[in-house]
C-alpha positions in Angstrom: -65.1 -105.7 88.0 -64.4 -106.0 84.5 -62.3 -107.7 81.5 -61.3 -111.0 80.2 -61.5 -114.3 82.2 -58.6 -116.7 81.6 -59.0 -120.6 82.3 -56.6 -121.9 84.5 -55.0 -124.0 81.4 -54.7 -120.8 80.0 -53.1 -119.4 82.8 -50.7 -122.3 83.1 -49.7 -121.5 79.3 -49.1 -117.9 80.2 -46.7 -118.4 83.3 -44.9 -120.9 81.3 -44.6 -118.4 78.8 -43.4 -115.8 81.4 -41.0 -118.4 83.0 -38.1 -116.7 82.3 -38.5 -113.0 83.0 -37.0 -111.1 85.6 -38.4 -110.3 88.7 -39.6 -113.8 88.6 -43.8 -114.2 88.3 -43.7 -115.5 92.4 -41.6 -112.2 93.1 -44.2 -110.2 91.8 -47.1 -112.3 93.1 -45.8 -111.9 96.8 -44.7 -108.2 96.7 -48.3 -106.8 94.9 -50.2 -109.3 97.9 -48.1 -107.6 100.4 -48.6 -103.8 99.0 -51.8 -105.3 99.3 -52.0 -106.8 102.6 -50.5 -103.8 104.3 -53.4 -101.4 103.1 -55.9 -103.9 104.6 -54.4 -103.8 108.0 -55.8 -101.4 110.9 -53.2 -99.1 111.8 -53.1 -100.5 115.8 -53.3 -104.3 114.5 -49.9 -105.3 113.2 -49.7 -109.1 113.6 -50.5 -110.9 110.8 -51.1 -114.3 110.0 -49.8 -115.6 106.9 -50.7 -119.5 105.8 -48.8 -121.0 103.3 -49.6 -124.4 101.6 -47.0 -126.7 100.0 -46.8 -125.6 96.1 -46.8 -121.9 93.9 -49.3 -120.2 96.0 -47.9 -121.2 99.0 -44.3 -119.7 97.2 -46.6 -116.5 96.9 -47.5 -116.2 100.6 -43.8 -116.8 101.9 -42.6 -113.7 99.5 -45.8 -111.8 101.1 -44.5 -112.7 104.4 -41.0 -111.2 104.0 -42.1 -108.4 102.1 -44.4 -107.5 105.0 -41.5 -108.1 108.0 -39.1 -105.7 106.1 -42.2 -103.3 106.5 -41.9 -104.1 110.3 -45.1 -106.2 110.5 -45.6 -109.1 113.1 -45.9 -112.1 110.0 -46.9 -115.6 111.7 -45.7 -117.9 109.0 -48.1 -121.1 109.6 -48.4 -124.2 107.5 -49.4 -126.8 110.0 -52.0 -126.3 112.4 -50.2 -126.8 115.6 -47.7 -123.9 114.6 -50.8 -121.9 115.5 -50.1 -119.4 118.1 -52.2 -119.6 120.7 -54.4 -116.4 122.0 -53.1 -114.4 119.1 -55.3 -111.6 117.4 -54.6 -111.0 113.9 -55.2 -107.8 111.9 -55.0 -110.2 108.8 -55.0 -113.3 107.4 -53.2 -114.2 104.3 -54.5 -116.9 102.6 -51.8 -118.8 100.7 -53.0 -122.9 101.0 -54.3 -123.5 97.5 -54.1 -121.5 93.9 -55.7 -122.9 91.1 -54.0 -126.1 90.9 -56.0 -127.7 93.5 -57.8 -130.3 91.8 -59.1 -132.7 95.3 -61.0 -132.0 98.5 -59.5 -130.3 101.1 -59.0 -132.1 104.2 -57.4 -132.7 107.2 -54.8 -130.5 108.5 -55.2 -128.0 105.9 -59.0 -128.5 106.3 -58.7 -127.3 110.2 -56.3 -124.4 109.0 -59.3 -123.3 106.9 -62.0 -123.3 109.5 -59.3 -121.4 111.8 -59.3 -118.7 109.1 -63.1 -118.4 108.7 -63.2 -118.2 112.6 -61.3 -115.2 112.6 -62.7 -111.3 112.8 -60.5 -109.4 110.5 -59.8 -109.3 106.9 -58.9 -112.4 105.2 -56.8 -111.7 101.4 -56.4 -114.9 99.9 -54.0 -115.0 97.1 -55.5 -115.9 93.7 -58.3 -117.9 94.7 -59.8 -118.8 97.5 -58.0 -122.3 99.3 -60.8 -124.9 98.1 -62.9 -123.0 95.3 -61.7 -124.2 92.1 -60.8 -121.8 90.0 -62.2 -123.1 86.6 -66.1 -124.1 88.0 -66.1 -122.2 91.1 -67.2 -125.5 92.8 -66.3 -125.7 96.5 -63.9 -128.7 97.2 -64.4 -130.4 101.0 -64.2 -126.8 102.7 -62.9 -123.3 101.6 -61.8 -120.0 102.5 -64.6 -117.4 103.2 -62.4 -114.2 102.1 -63.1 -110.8 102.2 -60.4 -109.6 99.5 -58.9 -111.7 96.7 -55.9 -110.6 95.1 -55.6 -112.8 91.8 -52.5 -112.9 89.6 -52.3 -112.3 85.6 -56.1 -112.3 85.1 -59.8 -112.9 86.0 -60.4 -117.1 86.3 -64.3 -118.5 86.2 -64.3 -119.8 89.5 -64.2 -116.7 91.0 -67.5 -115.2 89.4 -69.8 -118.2 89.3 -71.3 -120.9 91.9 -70.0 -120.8 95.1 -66.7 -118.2 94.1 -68.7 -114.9 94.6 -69.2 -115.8 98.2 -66.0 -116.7 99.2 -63.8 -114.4 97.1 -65.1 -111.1 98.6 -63.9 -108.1 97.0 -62.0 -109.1 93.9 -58.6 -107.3 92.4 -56.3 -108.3 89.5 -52.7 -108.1 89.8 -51.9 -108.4 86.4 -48.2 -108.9 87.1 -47.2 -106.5 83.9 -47.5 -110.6 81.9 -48.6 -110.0 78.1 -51.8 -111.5 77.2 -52.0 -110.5 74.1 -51.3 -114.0 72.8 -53.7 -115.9 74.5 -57.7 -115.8 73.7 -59.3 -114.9 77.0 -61.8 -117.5 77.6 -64.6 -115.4 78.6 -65.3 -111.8 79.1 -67.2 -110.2 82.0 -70.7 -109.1 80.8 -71.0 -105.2 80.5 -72.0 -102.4 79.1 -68.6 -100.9 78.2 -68.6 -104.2 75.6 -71.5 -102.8 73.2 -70.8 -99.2 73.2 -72.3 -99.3 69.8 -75.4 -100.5 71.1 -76.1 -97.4 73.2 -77.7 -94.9 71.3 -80.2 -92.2 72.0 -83.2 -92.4 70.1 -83.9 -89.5 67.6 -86.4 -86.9 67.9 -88.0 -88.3 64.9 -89.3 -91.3 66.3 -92.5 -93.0 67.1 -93.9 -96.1 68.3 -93.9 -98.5 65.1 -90.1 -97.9 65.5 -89.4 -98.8 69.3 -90.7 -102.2 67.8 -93.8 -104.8 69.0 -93.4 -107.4 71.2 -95.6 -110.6 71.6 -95.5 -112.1 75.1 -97.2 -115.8 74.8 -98.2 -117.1 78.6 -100.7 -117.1 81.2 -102.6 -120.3 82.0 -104.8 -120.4 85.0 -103.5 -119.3 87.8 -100.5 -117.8 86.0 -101.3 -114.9 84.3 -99.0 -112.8 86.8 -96.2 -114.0 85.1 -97.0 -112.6 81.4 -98.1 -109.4 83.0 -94.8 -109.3 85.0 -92.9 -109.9 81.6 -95.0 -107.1 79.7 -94.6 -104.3 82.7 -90.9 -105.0 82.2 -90.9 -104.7 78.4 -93.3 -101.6 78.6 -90.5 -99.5 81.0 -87.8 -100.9 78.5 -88.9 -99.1 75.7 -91.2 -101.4 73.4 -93.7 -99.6 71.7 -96.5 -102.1 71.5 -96.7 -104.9 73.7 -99.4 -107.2 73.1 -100.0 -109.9 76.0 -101.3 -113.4 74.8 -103.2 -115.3 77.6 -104.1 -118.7 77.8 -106.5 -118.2 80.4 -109.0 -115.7 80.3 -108.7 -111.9 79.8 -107.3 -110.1 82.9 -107.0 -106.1 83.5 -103.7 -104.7 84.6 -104.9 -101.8 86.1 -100.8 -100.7 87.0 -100.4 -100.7 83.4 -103.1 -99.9 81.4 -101.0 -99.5 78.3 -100.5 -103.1 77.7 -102.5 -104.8 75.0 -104.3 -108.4 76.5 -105.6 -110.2 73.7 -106.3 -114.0 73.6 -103.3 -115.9 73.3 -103.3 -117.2 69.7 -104.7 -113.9 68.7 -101.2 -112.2 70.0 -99.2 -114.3 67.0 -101.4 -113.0 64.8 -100.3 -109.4 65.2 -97.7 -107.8 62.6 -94.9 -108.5 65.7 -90.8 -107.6 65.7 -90.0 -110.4 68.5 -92.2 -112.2 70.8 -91.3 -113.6 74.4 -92.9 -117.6 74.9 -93.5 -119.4 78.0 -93.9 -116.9 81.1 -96.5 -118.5 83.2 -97.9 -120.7 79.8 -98.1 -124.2 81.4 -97.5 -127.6 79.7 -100.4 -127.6 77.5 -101.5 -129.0 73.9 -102.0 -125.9 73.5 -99.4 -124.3 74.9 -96.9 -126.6 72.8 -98.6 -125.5 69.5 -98.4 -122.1 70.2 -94.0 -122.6 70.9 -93.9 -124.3 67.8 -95.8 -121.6 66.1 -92.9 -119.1 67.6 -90.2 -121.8 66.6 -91.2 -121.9 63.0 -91.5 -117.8 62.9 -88.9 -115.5 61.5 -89.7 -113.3 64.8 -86.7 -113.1 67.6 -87.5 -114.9 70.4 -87.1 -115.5 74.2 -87.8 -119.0 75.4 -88.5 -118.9 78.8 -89.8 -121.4 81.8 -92.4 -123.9 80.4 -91.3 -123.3 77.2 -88.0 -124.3 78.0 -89.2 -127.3 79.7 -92.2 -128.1 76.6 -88.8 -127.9 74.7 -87.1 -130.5 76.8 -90.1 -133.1 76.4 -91.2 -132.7 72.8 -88.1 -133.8 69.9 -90.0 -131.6 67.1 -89.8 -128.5 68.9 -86.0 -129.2 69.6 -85.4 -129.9 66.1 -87.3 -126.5 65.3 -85.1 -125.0 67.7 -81.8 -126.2 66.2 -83.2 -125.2 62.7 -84.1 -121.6 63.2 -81.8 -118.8 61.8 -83.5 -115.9 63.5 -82.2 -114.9 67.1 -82.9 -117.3 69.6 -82.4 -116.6 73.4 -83.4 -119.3 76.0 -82.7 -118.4 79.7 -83.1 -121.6 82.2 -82.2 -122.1 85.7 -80.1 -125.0 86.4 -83.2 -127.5 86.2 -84.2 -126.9 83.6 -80.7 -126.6 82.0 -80.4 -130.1 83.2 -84.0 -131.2 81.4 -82.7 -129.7 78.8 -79.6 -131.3 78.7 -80.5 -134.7 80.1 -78.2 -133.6 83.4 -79.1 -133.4 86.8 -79.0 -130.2 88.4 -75.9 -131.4 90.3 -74.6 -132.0 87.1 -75.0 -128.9 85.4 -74.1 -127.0 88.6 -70.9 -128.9 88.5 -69.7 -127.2 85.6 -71.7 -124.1 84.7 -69.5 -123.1 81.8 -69.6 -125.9 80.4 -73.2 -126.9 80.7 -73.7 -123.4 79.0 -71.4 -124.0 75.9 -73.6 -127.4 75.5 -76.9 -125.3 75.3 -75.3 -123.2 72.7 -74.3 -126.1 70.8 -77.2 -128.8 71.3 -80.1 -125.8 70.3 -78.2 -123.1 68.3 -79.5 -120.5 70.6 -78.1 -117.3 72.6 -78.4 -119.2 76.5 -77.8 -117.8 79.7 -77.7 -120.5 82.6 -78.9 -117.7 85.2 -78.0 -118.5 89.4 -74.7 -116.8 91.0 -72.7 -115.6 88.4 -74.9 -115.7 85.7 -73.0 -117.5 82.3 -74.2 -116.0 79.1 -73.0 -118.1 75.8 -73.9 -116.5 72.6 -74.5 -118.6 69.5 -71.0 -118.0 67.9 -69.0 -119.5 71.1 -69.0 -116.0 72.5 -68.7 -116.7 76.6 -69.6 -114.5 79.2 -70.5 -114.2 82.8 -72.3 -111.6 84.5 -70.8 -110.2 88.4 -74.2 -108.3 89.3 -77.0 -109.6 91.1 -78.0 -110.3 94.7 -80.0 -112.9 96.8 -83.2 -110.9 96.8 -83.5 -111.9 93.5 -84.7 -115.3 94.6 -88.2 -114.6 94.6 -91.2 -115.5 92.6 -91.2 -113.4 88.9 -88.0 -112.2 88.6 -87.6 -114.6 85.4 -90.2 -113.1 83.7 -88.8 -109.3 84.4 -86.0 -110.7 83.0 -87.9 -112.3 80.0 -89.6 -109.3 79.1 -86.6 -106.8 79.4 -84.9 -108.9 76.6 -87.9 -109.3 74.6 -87.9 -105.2 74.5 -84.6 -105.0 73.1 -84.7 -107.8 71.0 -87.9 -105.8 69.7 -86.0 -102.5 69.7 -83.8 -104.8 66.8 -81.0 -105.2 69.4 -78.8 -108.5 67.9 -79.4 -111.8 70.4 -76.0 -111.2 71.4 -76.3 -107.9 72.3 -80.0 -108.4 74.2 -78.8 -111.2 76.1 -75.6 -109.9 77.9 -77.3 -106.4 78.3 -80.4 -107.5 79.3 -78.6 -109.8 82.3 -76.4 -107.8 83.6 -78.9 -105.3 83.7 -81.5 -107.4 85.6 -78.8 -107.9 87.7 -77.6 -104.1 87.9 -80.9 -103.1 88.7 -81.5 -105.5 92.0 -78.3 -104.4 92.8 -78.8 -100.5 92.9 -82.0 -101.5 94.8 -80.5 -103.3 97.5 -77.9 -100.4 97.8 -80.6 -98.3 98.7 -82.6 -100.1 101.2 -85.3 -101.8 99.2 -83.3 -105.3 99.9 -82.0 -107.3 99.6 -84.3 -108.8 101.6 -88.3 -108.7 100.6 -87.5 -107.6 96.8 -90.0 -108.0 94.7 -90.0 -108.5 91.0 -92.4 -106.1 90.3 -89.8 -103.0 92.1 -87.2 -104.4 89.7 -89.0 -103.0 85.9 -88.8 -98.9 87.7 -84.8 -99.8 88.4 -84.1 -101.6 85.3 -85.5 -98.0 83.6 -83.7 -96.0 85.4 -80.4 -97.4 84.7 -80.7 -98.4 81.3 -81.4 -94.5 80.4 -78.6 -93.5 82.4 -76.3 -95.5 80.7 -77.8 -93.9 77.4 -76.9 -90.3 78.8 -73.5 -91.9 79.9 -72.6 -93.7 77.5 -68.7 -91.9 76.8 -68.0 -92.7 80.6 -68.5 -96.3 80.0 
């Protein structure tokens, strides 16, 4: 999946715009959902159920339903629930309730025409959203739609790649509808490679380790000093050439990777460093504040991660550092400590993930990344983008600090914070994904599996780079 992302203002605009063209927009709609539909029916299952709601996207789903008879398919045309037949198995379900106006809960009779869908066995293609995920937060509203295909219309919205869209939208398509953006700014983009081609460059032969850059990873209280060493594994396998690994507590020995360099923790900031990664397993110290304002008041790149994050929520001198620094600052929270950060509950910020992202940007004048499903990535210049890869085996203890270190790498590898940050994600989440494809999860993934991935992919995209 790939290319802009339209808000559904925007998309209002547009089909204003396109009003007056012929085939009308709601032709077009209908006849690509029925080309569609007709591909996603088995060839001995011919009755299909069509559900069409009261306003455009219902419009859509009746045009679906005659294009498909004059193809010779059964259509059920239901909008009430007791013109349900009864006994009846469908080889599809065309969902047609709700498009992207819906603004309230979904209940009653509509809300027992949605569990009837999500009761049934065969495909369900819902037409532009998903009935009950809004299509600007991807928040779900009283009940929605559990699709397995989504056909939407002109363009990509939010709501489908963030919160609670990925799971209900199943496999996504654009039917663009031949409407001209052109006029429009997109309001985001989805994060991937093909979007820093320029980025992708093979290293010379004449290279050597002062120029892959040094990284300075600052973490590791007691009884956290997995999470540094998780960070500087990652940052190793993505190409730093020195990576030096400040601990709080005292020294450990990696023996998997014996090429890191652990050194007492304020001894680390000492070292002649091109970025340094703050807050991996570093507690809520005296000391661990000092050493974030230290990185704050640096010239060095930086990642801001977990307690710093959350040191950076409590203390107003380290915010105001944070607001003032001109080098590239990335911080990566989850929505808590979004919400800390923001003075939001996690409700809050869930509630509207785009937005709680553009107010990070704004309040701390870094590069932020809200991670959770459908990762949004705001870079400091308004820039807004959210990442489609990623699965649930993610959800396990260090994959944040993979994730810290693989962006402290290429921020040290004098990637912009731009650049770091939307590569960086969607390759964390790229990397989980290829796993899971091939066996090692979703299910029991560790963090730790996730660094050999991540290095596999990122150097294939270097050999690839033209097929991008």
């Amino acid at each position: 999946m790939r290319g802009p992302i339209y808000a559904t203002a925007d998309i209002r605009r547009i089909e204003k715009a396109a009003g007056d063209v012929s085939p009308p927009l709601m032709e077009r709609a209908g006849t690509a959902a029925a080309e569609l539909a007709a591909s996603l029916v088995a060839e001995d299952r011919k009755d299909i159920l069509v559900l069409a709601g009261p306003g455009n996207n219902g419009g859509d789903a009746r045009i679906a339903a005659a294009r498909l008879e004059e193809r010779f398919f059964r259509v059920s045309l239901v909008s009430h629930p007791r013109e349900l037949p009864l006994d009846k198995s469908w080889g599809l379900v065309i969902d047609g309730l709700f498009g992207i106006g819906l603004a309230r809960d979904i209940s009653g009779d509509y809300a027992q025409l949605v569990d009837y869908a999500n009761r049934q066995r065969c495909p369900v293609l819902a037409l532009d959203v998903p009935s009950g995920i809004q299509s600007d937060t991807g928040q779900m509203l009283g009940c929605a739609v559990r699709a397995t295909h989504t056909l939407t219309f002109i363009a990509l919205k939010p709501g489908l790649l963030t919160l609670e869209g990925p799971d209900h939208c199943g496999e996504v398509r654009v039917a663009s509808l031949d409407v001209d953006l052109s006029s429009i700014k997109p309001n985001a983009w989805v994060a991937e490679p093909a979007l820093f081609r320029g980025v992708l460059k093979p290293r010379p032969r004449n290279f050597h380790k002062g120029t892959a850059g040094s990284l300075g990873i600052v973490g590791g209280a007691r009884g956290m000093t997995g999470a540094p060493l998780l960070a500087g594994r990652a940052a190793l396998k993505m190409g730093a050439g020195r990576t030096y690994v400040g601990l709080l507590d005292r020294l450990a020995v990696d023996f998997g990777a014996p090429e890191l360099m652990l050194r007492q923790v304020d001894d680390v900031l000492g070292q002649d460093l091109d970025a340094v990664v703050a807050g991996p397993g570093l507690g809520r110290s005296e000391h661990a504040a000092t050493l974030v304002g230290e990185v704050l008041a640096s010239d060095w790149p930086c990642v801001l991660d977990a307690d710093a994050l959350n040191l950076l929520a409590d203390d107003e001198d380290l915010r105001s550092a944070c607001e003032r620094r001109r080098a590239d600052t990335l911080i990566t929270p989850h929505p808590a400590e979004a919400g800390r950060l923001l003075n939001l509950s996690t409700a809050e910020v869930q509630a509207d993930r785009l937005a709680a992202a553009q107010a990070l940007a704004k309040r701390y004048n870094p590069h932020a990344v809200l991670k959770g499903n459908g990762s949004v990535i705001v870079a400091r210049d308004g820039h807004l983008f959210i990442n489609a890869t990623g699965n649930p085996g993610m959800a396990s203890a260090g994959m944040g600090d993979v994730l810290s270190g693989i962006l402290g790498a290429l921020l040290a590898q004098r990637l912009s914070g731009e650049s770091a940050l939307v590569l960086g994600v969607h390759l964390h989440g790229a990397a989980a994904d290829e796993l899971a494809a091939s066996g090692t999860g979703p299910l029991g993934l560790t963090a730790s599996e996730l660094t050999d991935a991540a290095r596999r992919l990122w150097n294939r995209w270097l050999r690839e780079k033209k097929l991008l």
